[in-house]
C-alpha positions as a printed NumPy array, in Angstrom:
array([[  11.343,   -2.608,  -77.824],
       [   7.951,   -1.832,  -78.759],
       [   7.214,    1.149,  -81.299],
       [   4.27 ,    3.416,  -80.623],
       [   2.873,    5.786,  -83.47 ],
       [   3.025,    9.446,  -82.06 ],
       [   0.613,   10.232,  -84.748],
       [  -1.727,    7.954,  -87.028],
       [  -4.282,    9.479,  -89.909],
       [  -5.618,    9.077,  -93.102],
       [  -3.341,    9.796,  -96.007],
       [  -6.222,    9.092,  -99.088],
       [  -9.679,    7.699,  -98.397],
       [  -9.565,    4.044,  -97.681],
       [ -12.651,    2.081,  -99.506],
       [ -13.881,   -1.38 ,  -98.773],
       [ -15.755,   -3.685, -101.55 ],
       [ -17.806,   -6.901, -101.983],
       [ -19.23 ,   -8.457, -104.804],
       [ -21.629,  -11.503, -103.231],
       [ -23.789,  -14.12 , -104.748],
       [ -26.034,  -16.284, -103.538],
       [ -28.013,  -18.565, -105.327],
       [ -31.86 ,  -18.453, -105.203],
       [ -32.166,  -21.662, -102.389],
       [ -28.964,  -20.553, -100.707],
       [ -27.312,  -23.776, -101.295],
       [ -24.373,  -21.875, -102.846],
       [ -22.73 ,  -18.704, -101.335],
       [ -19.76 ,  -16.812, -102.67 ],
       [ -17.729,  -13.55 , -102.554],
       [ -15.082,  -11.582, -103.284],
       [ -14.072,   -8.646, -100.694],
       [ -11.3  ,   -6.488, -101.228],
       [ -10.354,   -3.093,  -99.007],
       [  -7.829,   -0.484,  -99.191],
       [  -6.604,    1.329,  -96.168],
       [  -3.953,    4.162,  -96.376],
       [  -2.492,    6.084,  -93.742],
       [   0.427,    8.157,  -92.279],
       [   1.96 ,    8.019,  -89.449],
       [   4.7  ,    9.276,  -87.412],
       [   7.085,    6.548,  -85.987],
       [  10.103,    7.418,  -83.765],
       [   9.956,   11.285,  -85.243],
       [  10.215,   10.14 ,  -88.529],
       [   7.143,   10.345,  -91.441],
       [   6.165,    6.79 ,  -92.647],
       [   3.12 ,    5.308,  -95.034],
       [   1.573,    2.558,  -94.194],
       [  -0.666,    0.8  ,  -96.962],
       [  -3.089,   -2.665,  -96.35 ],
       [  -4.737,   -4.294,  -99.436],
       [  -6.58 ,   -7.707,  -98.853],
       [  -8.302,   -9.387, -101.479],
       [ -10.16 ,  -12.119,  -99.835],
       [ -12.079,  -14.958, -101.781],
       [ -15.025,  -17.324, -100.618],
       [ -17.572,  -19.892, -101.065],
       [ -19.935,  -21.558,  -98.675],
       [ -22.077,  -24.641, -100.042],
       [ -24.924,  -25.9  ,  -97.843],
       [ -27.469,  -28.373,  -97.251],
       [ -29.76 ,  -29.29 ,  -94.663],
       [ -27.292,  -30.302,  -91.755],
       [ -24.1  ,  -29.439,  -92.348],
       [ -22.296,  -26.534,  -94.606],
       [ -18.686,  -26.429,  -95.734],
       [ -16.695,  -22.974,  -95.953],
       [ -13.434,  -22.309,  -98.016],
       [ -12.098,  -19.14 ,  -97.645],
       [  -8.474,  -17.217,  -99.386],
       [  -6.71 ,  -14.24 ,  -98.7  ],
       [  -3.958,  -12.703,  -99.942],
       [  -2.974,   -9.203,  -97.857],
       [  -0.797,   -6.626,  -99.358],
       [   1.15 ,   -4.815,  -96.787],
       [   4.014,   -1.605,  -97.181],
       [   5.451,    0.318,  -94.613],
       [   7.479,    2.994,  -95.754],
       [   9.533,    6.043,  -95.27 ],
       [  12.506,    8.075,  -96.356],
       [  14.316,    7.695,  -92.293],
       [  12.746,    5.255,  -91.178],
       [  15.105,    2.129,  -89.404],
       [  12.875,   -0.546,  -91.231],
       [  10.525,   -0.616,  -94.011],
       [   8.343,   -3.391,  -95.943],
       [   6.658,   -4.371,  -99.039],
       [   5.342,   -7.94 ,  -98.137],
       [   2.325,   -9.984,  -99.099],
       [   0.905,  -12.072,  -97.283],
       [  -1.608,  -15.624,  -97.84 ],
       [  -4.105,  -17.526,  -95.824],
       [  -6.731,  -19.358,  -96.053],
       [  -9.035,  -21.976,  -94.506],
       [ -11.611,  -24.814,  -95.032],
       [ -14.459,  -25.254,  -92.323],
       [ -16.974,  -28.144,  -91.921],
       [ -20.226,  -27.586,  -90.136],
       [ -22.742,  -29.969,  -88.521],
       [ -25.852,  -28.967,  -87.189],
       [ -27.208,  -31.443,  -85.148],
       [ -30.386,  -29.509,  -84.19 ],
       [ -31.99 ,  -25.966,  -85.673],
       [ -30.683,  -24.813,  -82.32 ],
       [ -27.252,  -26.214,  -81.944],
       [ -24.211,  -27.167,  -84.611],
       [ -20.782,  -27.904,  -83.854]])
């Protein structure tokens, strides 16, 4: 059984940040984002908070034909609520590493 949200807004402002540096011949590229989303919400009848907080770190290094990406996340998640059927305080992690060819200026796979 899905659960629809009768009612969805902002409970505080929500903000999103990034702190990015690149190095002057853009071999090296790297950044930290982070955001922070809160809202309410009204699921079933009841009153419920729902609060997202990723933190996501990357670097990209790069050279003529080919660039390799690394990227980290870890993602902060609550849901709660004083009658609410289920609630959560979870974090979760991902990440990824990407290689990049570019076999032309005008095509890369």
């Amino acid at each position: 059984m899905a659960v629809t949200a009768q009612r969805v807004s902002a409970s505080a402002p929500s903000a999103i940040a990034q702190l990015l540096f690149e190095d002057h011949s853009g071999q090296w590229v790297a950044a930290l984002s982070a955001a922070s989303v809160n809202l309410e919400a009204t699921l079933m009848g009841q009153e419920a908070d729902f609060k997202f907080q990723p933190w996501i770190a990357s670097v990209q290094y790069n050279q003529e034909h080919w660039s390799l990406t690394a990227e980290y996340a870890l993602r902060q998640q609550s849901l709660s609520g004083d009658h609410l059927p289920r609630t959560f305080d979870i974090t979760g992690e991902s990440w990824y590493v990407q290689y990049q060819r570019r076999f032309s200026p005008d095509w890369s796979g």
